[in-house]
VOMI-272418 format. One record per residue: residue in three letters; chain; x, y, z of N, C-alpha, C in turn. Coordinates in steps of 0.02 Angstrom, whole numbers. Layout:
<node aa="ALA" ch="A" n_px="X" n_py="Y" n_pz="Z" ca_px="X" ca_py="Y" ca_pz="Z" c_px="X" c_py="Y" c_pz="Z"/>
...
// end
This chain:
<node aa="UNK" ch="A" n_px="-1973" n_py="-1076" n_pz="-872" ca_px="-1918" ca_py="-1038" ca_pz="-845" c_px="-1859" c_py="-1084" c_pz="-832"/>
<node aa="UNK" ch="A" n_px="-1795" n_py="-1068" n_pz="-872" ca_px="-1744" ca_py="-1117" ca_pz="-841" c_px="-1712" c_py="-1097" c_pz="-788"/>
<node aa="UNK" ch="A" n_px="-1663" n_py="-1126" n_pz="-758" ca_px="-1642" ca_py="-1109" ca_pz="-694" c_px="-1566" c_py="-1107" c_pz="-703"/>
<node aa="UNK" ch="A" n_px="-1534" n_py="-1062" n_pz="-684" ca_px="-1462" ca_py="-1036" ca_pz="-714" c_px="-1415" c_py="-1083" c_pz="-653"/>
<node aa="UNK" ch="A" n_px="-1371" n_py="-1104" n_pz="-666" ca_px="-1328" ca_py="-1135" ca_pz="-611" c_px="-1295" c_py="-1077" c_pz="-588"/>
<node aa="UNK" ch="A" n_px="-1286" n_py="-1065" n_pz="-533" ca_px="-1234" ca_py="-1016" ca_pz="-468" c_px="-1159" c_py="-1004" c_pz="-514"/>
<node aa="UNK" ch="A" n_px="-1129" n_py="-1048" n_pz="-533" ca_px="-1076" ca_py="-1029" ca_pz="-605" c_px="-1075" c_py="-996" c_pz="-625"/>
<node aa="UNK" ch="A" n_px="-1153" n_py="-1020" n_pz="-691" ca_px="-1160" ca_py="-988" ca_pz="-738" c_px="-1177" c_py="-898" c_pz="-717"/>
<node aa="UNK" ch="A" n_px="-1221" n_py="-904" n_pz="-668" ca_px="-1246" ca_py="-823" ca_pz="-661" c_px="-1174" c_py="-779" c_pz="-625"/>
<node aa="UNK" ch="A" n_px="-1110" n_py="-819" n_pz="-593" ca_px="-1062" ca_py="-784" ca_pz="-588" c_px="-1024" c_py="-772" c_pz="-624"/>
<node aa="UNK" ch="A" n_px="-1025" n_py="-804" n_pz="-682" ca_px="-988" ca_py="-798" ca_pz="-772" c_px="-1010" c_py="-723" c_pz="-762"/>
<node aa="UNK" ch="A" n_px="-1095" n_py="-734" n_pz="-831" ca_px="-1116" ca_py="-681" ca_pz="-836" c_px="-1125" c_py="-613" c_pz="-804"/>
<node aa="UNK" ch="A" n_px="-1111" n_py="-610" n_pz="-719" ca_px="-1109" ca_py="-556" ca_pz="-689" c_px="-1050" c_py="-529" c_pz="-689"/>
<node aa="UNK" ch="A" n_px="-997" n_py="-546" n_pz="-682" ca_px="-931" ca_py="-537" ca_pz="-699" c_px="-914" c_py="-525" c_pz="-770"/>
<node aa="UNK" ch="A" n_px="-938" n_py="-528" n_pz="-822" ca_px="-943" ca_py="-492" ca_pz="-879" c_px="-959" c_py="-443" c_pz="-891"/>
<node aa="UNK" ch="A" n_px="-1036" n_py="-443" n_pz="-855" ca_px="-1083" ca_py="-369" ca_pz="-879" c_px="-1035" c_py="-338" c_pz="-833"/>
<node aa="UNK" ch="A" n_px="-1013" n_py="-339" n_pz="-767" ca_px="-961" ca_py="-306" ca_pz="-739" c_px="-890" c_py="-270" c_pz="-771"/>
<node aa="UNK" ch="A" n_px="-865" n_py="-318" n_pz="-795" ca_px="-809" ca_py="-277" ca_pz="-842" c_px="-830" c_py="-248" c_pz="-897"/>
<node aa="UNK" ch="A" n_px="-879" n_py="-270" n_pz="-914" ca_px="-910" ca_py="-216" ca_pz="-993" c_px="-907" c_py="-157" c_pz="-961"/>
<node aa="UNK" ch="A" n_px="-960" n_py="-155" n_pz="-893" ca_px="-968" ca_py="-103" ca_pz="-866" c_px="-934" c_py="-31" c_pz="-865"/>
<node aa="UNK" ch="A" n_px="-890" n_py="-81" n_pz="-814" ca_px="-792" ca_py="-42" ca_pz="-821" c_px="-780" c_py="-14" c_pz="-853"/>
<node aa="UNK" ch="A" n_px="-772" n_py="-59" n_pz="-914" ca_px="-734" ca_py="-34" ca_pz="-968" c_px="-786" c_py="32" c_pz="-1001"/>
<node aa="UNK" ch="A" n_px="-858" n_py="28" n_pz="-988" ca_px="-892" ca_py="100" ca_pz="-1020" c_px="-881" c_py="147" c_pz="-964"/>
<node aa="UNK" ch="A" n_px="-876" n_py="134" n_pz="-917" ca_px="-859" ca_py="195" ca_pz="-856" c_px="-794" c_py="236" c_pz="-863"/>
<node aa="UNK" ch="A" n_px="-737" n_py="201" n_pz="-906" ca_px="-671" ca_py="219" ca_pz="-894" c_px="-673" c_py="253" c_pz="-970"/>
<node aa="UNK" ch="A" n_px="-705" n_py="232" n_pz="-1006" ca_px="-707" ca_py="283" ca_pz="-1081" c_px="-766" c_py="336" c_pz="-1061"/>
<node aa="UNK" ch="A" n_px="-797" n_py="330" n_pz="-1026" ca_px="-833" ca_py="404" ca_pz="-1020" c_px="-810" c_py="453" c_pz="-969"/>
<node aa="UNK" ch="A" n_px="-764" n_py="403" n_pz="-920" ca_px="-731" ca_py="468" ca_pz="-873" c_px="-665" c_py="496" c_pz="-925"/>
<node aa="UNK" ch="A" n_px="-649" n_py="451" n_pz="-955" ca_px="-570" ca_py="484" ca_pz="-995" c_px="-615" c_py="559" c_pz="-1059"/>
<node aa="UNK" ch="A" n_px="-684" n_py="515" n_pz="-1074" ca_px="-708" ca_py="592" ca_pz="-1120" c_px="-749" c_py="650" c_pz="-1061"/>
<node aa="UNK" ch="A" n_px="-763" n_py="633" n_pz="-1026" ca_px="-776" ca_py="672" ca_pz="-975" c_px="-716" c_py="736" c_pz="-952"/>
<node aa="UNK" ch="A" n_px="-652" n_py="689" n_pz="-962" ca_px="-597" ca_py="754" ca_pz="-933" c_px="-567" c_py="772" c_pz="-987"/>
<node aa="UNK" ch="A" n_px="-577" n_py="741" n_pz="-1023" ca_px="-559" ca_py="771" ca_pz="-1107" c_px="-593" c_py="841" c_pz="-1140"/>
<node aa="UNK" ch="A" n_px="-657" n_py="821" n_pz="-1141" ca_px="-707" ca_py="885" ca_pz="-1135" c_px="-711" c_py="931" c_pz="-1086"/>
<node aa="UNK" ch="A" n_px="-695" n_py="902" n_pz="-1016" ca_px="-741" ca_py="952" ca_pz="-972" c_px="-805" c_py="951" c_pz="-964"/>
<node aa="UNK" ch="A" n_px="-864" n_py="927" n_pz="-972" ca_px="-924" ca_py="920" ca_pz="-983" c_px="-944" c_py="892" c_pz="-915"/>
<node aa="UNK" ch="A" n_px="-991" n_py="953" n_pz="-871" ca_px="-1018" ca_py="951" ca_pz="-809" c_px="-1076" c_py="928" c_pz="-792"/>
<node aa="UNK" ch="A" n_px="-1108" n_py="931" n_pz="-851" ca_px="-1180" ca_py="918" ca_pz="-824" c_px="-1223" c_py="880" c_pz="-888"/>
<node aa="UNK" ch="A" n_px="-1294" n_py="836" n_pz="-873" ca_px="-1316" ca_py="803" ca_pz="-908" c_px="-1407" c_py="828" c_pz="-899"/>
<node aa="UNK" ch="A" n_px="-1431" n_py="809" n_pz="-916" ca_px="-1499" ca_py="801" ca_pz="-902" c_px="-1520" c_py="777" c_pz="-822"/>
<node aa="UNK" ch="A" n_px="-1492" n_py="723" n_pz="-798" ca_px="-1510" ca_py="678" ca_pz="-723" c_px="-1459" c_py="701" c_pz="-681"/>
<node aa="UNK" ch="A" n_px="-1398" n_py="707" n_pz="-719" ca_px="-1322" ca_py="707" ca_pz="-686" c_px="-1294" c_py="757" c_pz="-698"/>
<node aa="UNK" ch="A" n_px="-1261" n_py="772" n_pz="-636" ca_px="-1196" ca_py="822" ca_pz="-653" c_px="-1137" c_py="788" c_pz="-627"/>
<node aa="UNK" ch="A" n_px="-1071" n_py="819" n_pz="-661" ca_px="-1007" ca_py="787" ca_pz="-627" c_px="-945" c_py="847" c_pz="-587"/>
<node aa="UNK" ch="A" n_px="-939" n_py="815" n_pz="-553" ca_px="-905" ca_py="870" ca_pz="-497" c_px="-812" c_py="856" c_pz="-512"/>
<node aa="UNK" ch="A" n_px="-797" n_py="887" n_pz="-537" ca_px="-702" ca_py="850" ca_pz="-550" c_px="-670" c_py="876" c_pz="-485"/>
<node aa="UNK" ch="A" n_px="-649" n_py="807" n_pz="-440" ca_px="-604" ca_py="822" ca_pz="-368" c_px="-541" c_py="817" c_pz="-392"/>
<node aa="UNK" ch="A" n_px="-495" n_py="850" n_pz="-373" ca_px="-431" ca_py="837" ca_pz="-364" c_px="-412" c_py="781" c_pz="-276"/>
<node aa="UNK" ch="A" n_px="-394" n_py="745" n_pz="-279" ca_px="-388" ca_py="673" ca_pz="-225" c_px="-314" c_py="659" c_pz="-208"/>
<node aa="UNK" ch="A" n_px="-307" n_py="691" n_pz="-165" ca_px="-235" ca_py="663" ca_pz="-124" c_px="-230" c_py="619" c_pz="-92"/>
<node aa="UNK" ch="A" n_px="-163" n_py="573" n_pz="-104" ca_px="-210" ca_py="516" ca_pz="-58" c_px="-102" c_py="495" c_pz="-38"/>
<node aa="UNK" ch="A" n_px="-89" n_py="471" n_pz="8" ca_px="-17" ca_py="466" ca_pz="26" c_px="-10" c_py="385" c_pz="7"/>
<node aa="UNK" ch="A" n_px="48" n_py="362" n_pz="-26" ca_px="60" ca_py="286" ca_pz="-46" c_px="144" c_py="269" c_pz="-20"/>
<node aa="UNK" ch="A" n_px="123" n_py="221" n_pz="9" ca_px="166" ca_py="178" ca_pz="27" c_px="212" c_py="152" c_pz="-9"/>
<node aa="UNK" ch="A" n_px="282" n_py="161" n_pz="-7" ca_px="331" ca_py="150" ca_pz="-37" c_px="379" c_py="85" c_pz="-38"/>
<node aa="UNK" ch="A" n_px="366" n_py="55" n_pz="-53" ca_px="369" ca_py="-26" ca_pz="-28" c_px="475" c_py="-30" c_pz="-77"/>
<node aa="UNK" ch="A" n_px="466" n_py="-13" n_pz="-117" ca_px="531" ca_py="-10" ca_pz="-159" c_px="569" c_py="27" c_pz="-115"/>
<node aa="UNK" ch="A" n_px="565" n_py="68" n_pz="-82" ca_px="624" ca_py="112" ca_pz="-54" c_px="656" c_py="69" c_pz="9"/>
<node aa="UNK" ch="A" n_px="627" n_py="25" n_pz="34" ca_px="628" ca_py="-24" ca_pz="94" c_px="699" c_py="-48" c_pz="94"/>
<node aa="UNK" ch="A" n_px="741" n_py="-76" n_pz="120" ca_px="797" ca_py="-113" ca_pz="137" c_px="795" c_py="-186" c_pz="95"/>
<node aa="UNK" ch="A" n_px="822" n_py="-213" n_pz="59" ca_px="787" ca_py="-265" ca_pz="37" c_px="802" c_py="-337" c_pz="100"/>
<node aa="UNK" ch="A" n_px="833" n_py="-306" n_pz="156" ca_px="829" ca_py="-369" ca_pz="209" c_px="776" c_py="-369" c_pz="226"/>
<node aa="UNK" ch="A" n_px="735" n_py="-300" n_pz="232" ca_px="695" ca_py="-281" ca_pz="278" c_px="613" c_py="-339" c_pz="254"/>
<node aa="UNK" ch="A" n_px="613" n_py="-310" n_pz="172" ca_px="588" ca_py="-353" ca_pz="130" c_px="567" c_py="-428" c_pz="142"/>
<node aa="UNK" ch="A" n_px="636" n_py="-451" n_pz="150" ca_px="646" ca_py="-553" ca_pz="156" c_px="662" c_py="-557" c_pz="209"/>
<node aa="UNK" ch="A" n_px="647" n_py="-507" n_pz="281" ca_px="634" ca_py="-551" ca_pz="359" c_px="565" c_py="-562" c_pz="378"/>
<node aa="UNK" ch="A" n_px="542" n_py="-642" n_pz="369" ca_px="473" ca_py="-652" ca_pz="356" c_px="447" c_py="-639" c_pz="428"/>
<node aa="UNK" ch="A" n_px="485" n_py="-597" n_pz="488" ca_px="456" ca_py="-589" ca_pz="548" c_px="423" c_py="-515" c_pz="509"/>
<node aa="UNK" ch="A" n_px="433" n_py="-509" n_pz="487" ca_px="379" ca_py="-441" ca_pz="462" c_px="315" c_py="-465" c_pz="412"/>
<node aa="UNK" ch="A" n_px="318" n_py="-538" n_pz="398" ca_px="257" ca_py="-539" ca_pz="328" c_px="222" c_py="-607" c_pz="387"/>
<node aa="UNK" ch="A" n_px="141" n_py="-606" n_pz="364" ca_px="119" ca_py="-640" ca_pz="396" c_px="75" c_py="-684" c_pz="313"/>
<node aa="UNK" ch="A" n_px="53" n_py="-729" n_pz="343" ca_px="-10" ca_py="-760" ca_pz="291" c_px="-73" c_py="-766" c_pz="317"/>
<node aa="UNK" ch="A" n_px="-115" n_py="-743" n_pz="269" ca_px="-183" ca_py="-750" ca_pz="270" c_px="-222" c_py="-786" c_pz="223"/>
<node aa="UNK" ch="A" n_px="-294" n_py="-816" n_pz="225" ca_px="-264" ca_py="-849" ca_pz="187" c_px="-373" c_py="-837" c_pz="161"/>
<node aa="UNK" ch="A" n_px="-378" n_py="-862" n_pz="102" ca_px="-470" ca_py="-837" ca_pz="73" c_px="-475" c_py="-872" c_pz="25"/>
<node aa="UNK" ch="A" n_px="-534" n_py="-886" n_pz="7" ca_px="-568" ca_py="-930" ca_pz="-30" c_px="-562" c_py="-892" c_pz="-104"/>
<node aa="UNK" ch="A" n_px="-532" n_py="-888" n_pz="-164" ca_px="-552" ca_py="-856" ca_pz="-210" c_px="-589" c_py="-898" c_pz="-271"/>
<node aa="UNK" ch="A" n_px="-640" n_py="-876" n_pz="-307" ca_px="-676" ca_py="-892" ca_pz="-363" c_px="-647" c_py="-860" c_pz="-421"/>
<node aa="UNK" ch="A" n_px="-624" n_py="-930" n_pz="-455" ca_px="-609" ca_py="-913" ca_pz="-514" c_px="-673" c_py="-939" c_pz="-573"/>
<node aa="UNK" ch="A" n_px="-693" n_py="-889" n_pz="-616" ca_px="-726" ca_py="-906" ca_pz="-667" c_px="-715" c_py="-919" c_pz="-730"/>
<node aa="UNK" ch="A" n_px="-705" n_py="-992" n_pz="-768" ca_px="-650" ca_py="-991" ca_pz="-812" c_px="-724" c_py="-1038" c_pz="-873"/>
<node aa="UNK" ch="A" n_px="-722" n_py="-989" n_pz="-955" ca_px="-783" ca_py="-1001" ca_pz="-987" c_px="-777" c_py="-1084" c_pz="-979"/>
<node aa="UNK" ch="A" n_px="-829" n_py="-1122" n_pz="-1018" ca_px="-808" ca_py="-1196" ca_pz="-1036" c_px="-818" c_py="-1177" c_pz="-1099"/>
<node aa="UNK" ch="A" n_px="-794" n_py="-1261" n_pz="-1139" ca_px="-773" ca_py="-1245" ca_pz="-1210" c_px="-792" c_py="-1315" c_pz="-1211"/>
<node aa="UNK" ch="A" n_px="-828" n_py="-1344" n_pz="-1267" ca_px="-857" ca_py="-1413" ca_pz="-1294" c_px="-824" c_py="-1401" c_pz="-1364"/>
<node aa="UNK" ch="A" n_px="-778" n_py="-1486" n_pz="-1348" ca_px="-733" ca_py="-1505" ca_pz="-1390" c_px="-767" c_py="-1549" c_pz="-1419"/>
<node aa="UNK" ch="A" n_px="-779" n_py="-1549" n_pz="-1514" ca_px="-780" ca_py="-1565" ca_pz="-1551" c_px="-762" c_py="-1605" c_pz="-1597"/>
<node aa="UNK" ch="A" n_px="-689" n_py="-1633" n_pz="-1574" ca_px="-624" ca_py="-1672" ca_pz="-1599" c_px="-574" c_py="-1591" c_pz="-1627"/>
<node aa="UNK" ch="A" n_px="-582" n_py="-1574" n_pz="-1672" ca_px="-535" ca_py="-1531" ca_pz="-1701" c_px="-564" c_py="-1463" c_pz="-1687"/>
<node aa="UNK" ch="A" n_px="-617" n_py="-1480" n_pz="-1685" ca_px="-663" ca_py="-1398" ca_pz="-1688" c_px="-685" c_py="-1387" c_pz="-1594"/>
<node aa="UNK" ch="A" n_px="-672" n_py="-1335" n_pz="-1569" ca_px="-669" ca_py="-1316" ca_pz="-1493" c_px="-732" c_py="-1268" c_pz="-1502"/>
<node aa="UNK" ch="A" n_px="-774" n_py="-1242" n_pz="-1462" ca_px="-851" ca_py="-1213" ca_pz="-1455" c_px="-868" c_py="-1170" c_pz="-1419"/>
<node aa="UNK" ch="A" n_px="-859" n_py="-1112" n_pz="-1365" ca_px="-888" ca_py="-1105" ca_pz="-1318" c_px="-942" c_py="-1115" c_pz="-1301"/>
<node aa="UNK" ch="A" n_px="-947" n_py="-1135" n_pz="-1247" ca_px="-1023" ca_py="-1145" ca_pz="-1237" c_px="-1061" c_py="-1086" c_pz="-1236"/>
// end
């Protein structure tokens, strides 16, 4: 059994993740395309979702750049970026 480095298994989870996505967002777009309610396991319920958004453009633009209104916070983010084994001319993913 090999043992995956903490990286590597956040690469690959973050992949199968956007694959994911990306099949969720082509079956909801044929989902409302069709209309199609129900499956064998599943059915789908279509909500209409109101939801109120904040208008950040309509603002004053002083109102904007008086940093007594903006604060900082501040978080650790993980970036996952592939590696690539260089070859001299020829580049690889790993």
């Amino acid at each position: 059994m090999s043992r995956m480095s903490p990286a590597d298994a956040l690469g690959y989870i973050r992949e199968e993740i956007a694959a994911l996505k990306q099949r969720e967002a082509e079956l909801k777009a044929r989902l409302i395309a069709e209309g199609v309610e129900a499956g064998e396991a599943y059915e789908v319920e279509f909500c209409e979702v109101r939801r109120k958004v904040f208008r950040y453009d309509r603002l004053p633009r002083a109102l904007l750049c008086d940093p007594r209104y903006w604060d900082e916070r501040f978080s650790i983010e993980l970036r996952v970026v592939e590696r690539t084994v260089d070859f001299g001319r020829a580049r690889l993913s790993a």
